[in-house]
PyMOL Python script that loads the backbone (N, CA, C, O; Angstrom):
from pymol import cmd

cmd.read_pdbstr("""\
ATOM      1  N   UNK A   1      88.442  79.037 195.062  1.00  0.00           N
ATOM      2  CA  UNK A   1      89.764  78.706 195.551  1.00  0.00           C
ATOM      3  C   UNK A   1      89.884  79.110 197.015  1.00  0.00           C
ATOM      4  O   UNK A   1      89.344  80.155 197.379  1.00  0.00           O
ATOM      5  N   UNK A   2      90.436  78.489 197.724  1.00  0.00           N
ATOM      6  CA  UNK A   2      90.810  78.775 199.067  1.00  0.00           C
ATOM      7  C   UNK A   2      91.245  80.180 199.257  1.00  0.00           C
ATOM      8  O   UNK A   2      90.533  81.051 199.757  1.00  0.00           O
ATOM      9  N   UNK A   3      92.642  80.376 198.762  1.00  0.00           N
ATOM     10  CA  UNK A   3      92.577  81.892 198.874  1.00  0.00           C
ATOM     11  C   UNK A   3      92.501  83.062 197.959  1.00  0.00           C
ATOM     12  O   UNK A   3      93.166  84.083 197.787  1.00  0.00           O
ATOM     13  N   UNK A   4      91.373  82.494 197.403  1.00  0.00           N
ATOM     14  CA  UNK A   4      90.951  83.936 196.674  1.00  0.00           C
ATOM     15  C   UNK A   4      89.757  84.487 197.374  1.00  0.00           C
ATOM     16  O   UNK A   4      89.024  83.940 198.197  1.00  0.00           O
ATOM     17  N   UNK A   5      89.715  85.846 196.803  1.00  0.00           N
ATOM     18  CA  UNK A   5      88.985  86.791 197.435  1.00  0.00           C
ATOM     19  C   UNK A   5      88.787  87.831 196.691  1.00  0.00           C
ATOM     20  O   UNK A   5      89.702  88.479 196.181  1.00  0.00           O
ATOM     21  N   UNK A   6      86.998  88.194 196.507  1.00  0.00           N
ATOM     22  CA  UNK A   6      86.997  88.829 195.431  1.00  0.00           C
ATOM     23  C   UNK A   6      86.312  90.129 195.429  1.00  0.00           C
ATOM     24  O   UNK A   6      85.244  89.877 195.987  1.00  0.00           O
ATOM     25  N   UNK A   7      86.316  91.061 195.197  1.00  0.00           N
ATOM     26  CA  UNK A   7      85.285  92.469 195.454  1.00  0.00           C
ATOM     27  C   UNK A   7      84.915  93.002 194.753  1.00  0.00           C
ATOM     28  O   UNK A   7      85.734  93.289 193.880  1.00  0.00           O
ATOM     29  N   UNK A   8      83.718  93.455 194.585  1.00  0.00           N
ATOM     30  CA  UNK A   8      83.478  93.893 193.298  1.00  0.00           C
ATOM     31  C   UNK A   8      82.400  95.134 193.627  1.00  0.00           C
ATOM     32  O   UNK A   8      81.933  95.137 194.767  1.00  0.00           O
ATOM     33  N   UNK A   9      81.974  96.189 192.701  1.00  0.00           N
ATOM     34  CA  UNK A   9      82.058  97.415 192.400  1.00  0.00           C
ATOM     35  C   UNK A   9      83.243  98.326 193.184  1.00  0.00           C
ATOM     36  O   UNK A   9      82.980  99.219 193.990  1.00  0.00           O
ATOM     37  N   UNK A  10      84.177  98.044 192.907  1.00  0.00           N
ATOM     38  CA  UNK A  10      85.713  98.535 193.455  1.00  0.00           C
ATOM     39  C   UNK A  10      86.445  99.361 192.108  1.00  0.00           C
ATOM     40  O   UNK A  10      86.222  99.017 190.948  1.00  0.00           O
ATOM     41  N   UNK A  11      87.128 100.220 192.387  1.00  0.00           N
ATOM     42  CA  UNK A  11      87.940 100.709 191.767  1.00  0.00           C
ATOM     43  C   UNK A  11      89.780 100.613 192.374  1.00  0.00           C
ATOM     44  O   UNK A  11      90.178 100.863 193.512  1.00  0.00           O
ATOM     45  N   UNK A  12      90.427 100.269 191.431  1.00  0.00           N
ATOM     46  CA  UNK A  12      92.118  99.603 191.820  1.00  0.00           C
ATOM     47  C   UNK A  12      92.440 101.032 191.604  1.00  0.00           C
ATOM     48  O   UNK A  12      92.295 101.624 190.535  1.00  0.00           O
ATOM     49  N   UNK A  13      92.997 101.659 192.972  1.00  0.00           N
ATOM     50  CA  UNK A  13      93.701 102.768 192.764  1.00  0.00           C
ATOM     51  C   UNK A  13      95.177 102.615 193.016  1.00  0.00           C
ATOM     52  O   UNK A  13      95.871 103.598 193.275  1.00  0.00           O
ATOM     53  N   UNK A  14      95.621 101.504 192.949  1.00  0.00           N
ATOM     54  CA  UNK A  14      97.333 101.157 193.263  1.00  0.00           C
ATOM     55  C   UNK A  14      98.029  99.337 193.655  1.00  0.00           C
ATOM     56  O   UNK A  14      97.829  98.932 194.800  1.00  0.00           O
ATOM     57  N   UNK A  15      98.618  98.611 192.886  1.00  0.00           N
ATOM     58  CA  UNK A  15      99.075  97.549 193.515  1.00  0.00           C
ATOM     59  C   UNK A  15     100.422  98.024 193.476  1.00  0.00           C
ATOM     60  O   UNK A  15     100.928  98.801 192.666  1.00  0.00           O
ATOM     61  N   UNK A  16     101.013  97.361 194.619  1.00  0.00           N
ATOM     62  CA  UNK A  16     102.517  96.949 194.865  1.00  0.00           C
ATOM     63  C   UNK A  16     102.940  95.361 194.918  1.00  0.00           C
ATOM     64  O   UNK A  16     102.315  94.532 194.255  1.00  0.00           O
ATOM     65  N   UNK A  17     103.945  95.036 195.678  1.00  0.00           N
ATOM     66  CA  UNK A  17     104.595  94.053 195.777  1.00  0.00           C
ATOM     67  C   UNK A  17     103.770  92.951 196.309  1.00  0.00           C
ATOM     68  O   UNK A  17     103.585  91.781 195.973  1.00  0.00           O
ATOM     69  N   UNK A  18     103.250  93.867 197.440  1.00  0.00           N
ATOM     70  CA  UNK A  18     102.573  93.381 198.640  1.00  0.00           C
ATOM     71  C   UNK A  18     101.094  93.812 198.870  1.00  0.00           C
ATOM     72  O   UNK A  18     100.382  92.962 199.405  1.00  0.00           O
ATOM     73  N   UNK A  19     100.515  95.032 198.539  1.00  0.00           N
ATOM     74  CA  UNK A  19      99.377  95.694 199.010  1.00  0.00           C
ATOM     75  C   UNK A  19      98.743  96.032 197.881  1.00  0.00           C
ATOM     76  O   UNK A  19      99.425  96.597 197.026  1.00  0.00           O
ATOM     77  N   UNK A  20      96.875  95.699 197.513  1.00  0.00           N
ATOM     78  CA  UNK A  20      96.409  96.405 196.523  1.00  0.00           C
ATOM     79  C   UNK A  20      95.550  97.525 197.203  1.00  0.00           C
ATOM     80  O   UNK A  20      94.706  97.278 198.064  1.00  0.00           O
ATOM     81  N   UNK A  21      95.850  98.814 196.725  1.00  0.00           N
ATOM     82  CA  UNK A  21      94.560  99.721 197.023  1.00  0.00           C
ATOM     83  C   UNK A  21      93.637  99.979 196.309  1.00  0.00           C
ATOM     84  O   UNK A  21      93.856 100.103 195.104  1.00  0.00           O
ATOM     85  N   UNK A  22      92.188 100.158 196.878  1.00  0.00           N
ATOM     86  CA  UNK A  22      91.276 100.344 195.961  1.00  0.00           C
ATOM     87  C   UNK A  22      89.993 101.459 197.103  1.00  0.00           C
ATOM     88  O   UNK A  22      89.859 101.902 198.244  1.00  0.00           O
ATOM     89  N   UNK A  23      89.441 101.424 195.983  1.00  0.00           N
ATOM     90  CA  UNK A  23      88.176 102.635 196.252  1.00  0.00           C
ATOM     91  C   UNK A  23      86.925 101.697 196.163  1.00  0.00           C
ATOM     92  O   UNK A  23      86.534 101.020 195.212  1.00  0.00           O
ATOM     93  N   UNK A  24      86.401 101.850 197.437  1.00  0.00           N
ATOM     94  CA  UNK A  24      85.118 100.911 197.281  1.00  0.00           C
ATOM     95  C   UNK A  24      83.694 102.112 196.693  1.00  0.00           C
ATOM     96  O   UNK A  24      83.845 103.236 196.215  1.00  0.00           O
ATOM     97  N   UNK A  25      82.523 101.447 196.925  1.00  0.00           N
ATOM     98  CA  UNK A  25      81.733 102.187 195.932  1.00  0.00           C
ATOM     99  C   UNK A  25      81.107 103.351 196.869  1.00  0.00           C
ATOM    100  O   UNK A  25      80.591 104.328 196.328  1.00  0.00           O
ATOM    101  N   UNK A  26      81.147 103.261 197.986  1.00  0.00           N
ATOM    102  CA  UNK A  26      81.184 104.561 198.933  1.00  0.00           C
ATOM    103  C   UNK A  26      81.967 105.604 199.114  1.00  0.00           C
ATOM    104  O   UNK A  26      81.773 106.701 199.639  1.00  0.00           O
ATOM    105  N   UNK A  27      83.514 104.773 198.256  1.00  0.00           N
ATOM    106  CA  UNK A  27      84.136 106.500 198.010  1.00  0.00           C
ATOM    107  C   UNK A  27      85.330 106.209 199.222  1.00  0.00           C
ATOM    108  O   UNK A  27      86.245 107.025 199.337  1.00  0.00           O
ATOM    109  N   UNK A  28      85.276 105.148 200.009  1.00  0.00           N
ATOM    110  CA  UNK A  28      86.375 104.775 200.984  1.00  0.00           C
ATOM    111  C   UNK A  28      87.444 103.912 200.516  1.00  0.00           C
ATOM    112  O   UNK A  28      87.259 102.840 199.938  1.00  0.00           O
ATOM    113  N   UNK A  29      88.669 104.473 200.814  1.00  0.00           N
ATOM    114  CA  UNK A  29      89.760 103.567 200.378  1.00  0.00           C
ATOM    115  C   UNK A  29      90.528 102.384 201.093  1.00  0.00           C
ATOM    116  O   UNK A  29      91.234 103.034 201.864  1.00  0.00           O
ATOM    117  N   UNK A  30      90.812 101.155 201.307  1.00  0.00           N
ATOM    118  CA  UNK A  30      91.233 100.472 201.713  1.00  0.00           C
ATOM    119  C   UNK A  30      92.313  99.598 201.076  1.00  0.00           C
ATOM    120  O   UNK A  30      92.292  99.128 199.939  1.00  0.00           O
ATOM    121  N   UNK A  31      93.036  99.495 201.784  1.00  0.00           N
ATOM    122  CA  UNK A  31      94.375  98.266 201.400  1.00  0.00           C
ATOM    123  C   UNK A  31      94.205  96.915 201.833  1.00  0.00           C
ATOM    124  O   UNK A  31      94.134  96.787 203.055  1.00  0.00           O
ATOM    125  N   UNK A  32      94.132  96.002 201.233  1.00  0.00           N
ATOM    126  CA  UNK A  32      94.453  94.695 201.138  1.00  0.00           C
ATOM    127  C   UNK A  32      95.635  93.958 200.547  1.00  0.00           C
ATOM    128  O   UNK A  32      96.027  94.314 199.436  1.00  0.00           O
ATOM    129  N   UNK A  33      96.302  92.867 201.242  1.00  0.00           N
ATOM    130  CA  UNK A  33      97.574  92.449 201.116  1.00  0.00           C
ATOM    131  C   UNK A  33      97.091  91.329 200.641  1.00  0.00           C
ATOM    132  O   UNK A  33      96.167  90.662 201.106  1.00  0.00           O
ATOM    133  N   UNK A  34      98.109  91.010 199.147  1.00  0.00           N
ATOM    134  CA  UNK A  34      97.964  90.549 198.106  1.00  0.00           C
ATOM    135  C   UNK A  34      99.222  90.083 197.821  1.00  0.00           C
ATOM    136  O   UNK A  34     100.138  90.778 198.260  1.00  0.00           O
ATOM    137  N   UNK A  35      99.686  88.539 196.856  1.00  0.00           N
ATOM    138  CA  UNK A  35     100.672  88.187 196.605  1.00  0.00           C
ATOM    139  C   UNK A  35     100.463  88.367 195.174  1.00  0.00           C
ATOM    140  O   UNK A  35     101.472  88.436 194.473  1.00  0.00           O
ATOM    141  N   UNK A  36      99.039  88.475 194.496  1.00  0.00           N
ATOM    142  CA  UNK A  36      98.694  87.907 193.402  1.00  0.00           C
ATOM    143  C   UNK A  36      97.459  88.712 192.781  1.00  0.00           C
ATOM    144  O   UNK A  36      96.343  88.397 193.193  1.00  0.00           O
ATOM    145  N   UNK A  37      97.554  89.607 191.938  1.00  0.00           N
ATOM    146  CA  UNK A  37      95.781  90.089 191.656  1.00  0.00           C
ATOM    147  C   UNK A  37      95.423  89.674 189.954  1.00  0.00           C
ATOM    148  O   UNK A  37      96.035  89.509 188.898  1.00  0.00           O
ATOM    149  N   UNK A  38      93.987  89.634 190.493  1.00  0.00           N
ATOM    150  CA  UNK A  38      93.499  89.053 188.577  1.00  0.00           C
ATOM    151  C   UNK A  38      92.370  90.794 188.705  1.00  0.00           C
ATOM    152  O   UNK A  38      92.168  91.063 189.890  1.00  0.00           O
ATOM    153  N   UNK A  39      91.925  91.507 188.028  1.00  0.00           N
ATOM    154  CA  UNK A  39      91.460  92.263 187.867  1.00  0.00           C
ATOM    155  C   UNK A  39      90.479  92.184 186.359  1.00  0.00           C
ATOM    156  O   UNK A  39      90.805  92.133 185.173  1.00  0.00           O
ATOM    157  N   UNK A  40      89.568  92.198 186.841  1.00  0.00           N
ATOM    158  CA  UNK A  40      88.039  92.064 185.997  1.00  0.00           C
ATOM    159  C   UNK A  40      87.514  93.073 185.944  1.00  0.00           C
ATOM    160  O   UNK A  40      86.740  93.359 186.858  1.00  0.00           O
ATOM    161  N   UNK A  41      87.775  94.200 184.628  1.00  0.00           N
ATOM    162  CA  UNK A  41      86.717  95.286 184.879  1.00  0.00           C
ATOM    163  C   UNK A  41      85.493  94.788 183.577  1.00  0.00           C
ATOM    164  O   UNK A  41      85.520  93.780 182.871  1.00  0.00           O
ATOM    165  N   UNK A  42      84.530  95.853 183.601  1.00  0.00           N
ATOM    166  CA  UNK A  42      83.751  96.209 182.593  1.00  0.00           C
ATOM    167  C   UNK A  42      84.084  96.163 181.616  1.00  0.00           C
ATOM    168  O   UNK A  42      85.244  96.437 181.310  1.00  0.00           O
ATOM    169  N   UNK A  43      82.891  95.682 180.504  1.00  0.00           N
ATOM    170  CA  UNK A  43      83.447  95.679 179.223  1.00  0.00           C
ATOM    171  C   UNK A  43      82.714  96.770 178.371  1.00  0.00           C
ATOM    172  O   UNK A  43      81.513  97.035 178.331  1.00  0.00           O
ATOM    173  N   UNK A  44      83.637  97.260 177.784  1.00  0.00           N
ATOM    174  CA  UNK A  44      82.726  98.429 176.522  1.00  0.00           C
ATOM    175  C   UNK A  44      83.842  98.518 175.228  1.00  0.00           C
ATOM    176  O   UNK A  44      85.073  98.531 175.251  1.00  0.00           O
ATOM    177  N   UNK A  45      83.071  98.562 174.319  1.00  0.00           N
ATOM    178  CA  UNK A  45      83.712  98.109 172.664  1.00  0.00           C
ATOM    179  C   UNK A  45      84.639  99.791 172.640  1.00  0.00           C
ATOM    180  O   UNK A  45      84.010 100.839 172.787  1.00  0.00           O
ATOM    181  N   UNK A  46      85.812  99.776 172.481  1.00  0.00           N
ATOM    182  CA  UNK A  46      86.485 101.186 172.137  1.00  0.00           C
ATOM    183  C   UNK A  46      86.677 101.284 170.712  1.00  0.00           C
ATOM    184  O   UNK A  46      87.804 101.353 170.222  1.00  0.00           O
ATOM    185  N   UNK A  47      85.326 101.295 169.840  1.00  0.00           N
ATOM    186  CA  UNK A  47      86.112 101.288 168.413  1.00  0.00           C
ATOM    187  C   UNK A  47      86.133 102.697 168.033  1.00  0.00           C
ATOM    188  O   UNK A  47      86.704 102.894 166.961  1.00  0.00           O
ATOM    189  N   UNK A  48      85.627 103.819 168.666  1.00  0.00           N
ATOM    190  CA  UNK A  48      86.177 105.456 168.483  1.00  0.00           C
ATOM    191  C   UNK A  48      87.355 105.217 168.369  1.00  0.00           C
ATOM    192  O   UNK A  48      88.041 105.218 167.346  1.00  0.00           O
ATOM    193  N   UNK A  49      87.655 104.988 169.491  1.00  0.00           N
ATOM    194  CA  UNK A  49      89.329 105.203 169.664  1.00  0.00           C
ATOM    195  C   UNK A  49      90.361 103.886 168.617  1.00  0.00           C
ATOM    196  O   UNK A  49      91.578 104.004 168.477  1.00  0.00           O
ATOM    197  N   UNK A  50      89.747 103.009 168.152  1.00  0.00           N
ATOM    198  CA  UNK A  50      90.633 102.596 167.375  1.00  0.00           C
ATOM    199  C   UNK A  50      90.495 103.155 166.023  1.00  0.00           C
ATOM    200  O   UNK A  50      91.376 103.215 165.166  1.00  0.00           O
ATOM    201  N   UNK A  51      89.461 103.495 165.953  1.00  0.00           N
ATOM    202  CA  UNK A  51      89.017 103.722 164.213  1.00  0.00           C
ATOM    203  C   UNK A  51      90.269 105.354 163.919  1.00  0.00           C
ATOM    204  O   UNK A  51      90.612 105.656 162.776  1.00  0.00           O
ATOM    205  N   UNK A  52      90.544 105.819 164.635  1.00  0.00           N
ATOM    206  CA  UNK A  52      91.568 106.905 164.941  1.00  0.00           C
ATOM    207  C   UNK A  52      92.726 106.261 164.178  1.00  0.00           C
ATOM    208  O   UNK A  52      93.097 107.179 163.446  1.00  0.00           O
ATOM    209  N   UNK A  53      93.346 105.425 163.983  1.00  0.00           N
ATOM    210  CA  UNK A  53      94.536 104.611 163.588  1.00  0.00           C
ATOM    211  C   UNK A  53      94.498 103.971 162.180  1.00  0.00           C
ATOM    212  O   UNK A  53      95.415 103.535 161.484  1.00  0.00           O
ATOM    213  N   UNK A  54      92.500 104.083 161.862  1.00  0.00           N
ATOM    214  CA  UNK A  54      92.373 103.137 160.244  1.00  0.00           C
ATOM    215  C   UNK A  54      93.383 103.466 158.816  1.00  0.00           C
ATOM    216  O   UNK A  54      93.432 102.836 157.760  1.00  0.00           O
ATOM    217  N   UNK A  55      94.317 104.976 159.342  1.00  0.00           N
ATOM    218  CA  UNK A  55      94.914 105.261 158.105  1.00  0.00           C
ATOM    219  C   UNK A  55      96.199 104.918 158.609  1.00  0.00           C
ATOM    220  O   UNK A  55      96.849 104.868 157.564  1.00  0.00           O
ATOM    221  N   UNK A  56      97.040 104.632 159.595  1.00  0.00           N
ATOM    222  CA  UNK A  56      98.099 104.600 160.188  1.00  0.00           C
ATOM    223  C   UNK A  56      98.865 103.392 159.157  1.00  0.00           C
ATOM    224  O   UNK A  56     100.069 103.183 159.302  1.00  0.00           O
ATOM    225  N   UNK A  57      98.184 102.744 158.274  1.00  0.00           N
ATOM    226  CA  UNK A  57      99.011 101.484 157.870  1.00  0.00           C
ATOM    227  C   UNK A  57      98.340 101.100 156.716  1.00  0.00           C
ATOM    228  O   UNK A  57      97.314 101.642 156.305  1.00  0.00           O
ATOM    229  N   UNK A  58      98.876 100.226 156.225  1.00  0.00           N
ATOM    230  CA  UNK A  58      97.960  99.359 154.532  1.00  0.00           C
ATOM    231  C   UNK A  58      97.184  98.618 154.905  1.00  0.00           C
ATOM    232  O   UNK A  58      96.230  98.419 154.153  1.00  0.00           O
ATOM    233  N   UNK A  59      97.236  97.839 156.291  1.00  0.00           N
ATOM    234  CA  UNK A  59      95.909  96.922 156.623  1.00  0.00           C
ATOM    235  C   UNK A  59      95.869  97.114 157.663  1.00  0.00           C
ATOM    236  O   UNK A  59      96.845  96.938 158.392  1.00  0.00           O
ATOM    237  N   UNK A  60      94.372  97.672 158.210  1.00  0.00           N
ATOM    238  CA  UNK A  60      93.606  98.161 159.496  1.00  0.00           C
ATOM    239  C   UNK A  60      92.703  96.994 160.018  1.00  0.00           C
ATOM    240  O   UNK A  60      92.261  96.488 158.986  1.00  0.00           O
ATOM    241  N   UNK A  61      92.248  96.367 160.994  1.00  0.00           N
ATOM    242  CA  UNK A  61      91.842  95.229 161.128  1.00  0.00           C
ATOM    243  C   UNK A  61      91.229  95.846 162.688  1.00  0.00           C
ATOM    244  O   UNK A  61      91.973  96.623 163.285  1.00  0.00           O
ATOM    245  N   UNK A  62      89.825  95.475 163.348  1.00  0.00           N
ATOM    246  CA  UNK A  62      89.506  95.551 164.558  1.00  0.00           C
ATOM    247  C   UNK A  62      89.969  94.298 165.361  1.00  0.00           C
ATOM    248  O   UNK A  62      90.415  93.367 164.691  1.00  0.00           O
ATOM    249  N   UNK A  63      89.929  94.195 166.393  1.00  0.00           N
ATOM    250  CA  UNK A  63      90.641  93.365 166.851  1.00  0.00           C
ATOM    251  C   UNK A  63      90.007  93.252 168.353  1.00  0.00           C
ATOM    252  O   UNK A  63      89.721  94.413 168.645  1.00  0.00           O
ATOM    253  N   UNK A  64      89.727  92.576 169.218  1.00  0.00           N
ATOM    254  CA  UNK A  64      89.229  92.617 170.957  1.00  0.00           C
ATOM    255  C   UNK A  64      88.309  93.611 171.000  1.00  0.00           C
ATOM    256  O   UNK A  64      87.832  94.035 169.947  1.00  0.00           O
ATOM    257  N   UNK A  65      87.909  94.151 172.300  1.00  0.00           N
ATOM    258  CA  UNK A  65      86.758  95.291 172.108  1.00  0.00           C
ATOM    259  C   UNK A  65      87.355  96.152 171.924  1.00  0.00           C
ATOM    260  O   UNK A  65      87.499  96.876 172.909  1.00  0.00           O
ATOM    261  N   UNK A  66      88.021  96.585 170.671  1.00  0.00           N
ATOM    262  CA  UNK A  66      87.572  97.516 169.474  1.00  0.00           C
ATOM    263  C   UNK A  66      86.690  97.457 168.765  1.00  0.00           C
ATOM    264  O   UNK A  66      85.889  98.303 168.367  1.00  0.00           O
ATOM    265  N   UNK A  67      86.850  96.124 168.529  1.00  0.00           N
ATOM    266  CA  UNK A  67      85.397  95.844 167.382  1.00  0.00           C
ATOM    267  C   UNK A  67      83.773  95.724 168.521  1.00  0.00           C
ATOM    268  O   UNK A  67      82.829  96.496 168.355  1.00  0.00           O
ATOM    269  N   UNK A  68      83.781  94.372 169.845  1.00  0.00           N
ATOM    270  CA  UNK A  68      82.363  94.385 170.333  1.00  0.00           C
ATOM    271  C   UNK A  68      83.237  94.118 172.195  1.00  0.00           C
ATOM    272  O   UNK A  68      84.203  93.445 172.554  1.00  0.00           O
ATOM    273  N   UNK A  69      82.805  94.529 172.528  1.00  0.00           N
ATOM    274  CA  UNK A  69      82.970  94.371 174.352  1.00  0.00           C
ATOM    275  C   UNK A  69      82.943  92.372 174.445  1.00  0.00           C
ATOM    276  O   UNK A  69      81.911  91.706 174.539  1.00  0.00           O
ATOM    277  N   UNK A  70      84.020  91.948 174.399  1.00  0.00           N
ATOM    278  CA  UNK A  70      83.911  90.200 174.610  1.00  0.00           C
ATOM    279  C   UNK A  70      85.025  89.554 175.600  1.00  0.00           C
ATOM    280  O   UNK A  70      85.742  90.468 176.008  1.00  0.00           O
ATOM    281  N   UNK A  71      85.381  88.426 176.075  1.00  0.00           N
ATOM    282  CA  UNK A  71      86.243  87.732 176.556  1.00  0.00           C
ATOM    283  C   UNK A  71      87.597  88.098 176.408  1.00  0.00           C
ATOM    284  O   UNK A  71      87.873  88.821 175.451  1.00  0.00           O
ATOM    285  N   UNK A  72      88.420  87.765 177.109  1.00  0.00           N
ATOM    286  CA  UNK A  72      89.817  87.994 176.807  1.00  0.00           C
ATOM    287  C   UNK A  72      90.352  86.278 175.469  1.00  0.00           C
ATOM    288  O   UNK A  72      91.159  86.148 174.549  1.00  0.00           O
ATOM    289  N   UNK A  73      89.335  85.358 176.142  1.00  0.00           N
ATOM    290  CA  UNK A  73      89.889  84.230 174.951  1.00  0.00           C
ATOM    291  C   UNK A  73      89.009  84.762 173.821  1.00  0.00           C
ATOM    292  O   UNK A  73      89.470  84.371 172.749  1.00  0.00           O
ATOM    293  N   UNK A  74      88.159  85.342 173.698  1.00  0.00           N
ATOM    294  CA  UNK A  74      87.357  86.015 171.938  1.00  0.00           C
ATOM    295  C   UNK A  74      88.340  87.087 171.659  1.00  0.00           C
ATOM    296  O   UNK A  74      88.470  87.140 170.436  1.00  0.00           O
ATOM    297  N   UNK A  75      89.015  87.877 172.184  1.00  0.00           N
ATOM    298  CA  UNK A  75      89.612  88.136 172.065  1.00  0.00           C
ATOM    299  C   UNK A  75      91.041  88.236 171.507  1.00  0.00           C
ATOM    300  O   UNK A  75      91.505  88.947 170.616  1.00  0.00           O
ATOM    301  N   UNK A  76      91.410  87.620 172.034  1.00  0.00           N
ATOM    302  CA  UNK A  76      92.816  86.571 171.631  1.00  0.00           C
ATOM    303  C   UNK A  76      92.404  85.858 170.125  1.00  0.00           C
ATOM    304  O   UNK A  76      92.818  85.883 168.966  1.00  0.00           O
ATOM    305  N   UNK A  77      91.659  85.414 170.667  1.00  0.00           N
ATOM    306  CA  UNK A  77      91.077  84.179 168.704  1.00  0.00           C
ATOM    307  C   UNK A  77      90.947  85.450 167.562  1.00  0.00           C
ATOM    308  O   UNK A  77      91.573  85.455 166.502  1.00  0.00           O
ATOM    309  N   UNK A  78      90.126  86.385 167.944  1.00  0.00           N
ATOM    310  CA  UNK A  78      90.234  87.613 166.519  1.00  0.00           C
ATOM    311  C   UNK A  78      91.666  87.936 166.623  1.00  0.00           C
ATOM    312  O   UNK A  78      92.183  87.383 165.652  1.00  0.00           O
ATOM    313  N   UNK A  79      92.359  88.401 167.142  1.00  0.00           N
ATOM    314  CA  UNK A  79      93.510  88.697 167.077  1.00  0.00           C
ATOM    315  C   UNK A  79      94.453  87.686 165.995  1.00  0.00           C
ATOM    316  O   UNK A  79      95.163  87.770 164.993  1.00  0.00           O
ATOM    317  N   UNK A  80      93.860  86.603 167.055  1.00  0.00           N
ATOM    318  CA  UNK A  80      94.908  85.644 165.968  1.00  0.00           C
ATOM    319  C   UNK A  80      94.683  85.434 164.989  1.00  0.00           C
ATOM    320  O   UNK A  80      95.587  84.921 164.330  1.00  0.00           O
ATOM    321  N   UNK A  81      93.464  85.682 164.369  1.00  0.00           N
ATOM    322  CA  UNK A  81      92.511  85.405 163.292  1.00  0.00           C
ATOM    323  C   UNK A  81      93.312  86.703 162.554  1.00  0.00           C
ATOM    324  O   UNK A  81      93.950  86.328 161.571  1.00  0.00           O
ATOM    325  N   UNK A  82      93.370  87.591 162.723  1.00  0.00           N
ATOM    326  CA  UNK A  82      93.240  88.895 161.841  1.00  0.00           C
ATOM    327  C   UNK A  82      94.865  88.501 161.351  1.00  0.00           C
ATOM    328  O   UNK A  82      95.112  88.261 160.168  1.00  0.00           O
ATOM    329  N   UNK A  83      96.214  88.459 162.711  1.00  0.00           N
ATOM    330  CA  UNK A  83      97.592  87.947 162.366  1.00  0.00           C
ATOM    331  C   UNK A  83      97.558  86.961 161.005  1.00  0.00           C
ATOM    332  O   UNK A  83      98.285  87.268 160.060  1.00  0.00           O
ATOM    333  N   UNK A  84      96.896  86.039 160.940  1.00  0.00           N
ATOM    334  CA  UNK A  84      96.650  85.135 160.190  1.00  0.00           C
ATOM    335  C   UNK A  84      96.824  85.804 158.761  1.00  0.00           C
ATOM    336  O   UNK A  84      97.807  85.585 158.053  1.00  0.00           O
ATOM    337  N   UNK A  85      95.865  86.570 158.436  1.00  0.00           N
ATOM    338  CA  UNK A  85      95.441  87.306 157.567  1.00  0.00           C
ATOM    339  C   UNK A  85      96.948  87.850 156.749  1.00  0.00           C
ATOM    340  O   UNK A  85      96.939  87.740 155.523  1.00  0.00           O
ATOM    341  N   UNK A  86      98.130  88.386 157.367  1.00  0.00           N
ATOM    342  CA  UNK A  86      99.272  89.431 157.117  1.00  0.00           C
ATOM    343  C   UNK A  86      99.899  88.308 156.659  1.00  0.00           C
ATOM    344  O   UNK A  86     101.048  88.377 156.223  1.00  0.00           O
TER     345      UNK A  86
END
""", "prot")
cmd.dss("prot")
cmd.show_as("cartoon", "prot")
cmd.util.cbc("prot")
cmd.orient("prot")
């Protein structure tokens, strides 16, 4: 796209209205002015942390990376898949 612009091994340490800050991989911080941000991190499966909740209810279901590190649309589809289910 014309005006996109993209950086990557960055860390987002702040958006506003107008300005995103981030930490580049040297450890230096810079601001860039932004109307609009999409943010893409890493993926890693958190099912420790969901499996914490398996007694919280009558039906426990994994759901996005809880269950495997995937897409935001694989994502969305188990989700809807599991809703289905109730």
């Amino acid at each position: 796209e014309e005006n996109f612009r993209y950086i990557l091994n960055a860390t987002c340490t702040g958006i506003s209205e107008t300005v995103v800050q981030y930490r580049d991989a040297e450890g230096q911080e810079h601001l860039l002015p932004a109307d609009s941000v999409v943010i893409s991190a890493g993926m890693r499966a958190q099912t420790e942390e969901a499996l914490r909740y398996a007694a919280a209810g009558q039906y426990f279901c994994l759901v996005g990376d809880c269950e495997k590190a995937q897409s935001v649309q694989q994502a969305v589809r188990s989700a809807y898949s599991a809703a289905m289910i109730l």
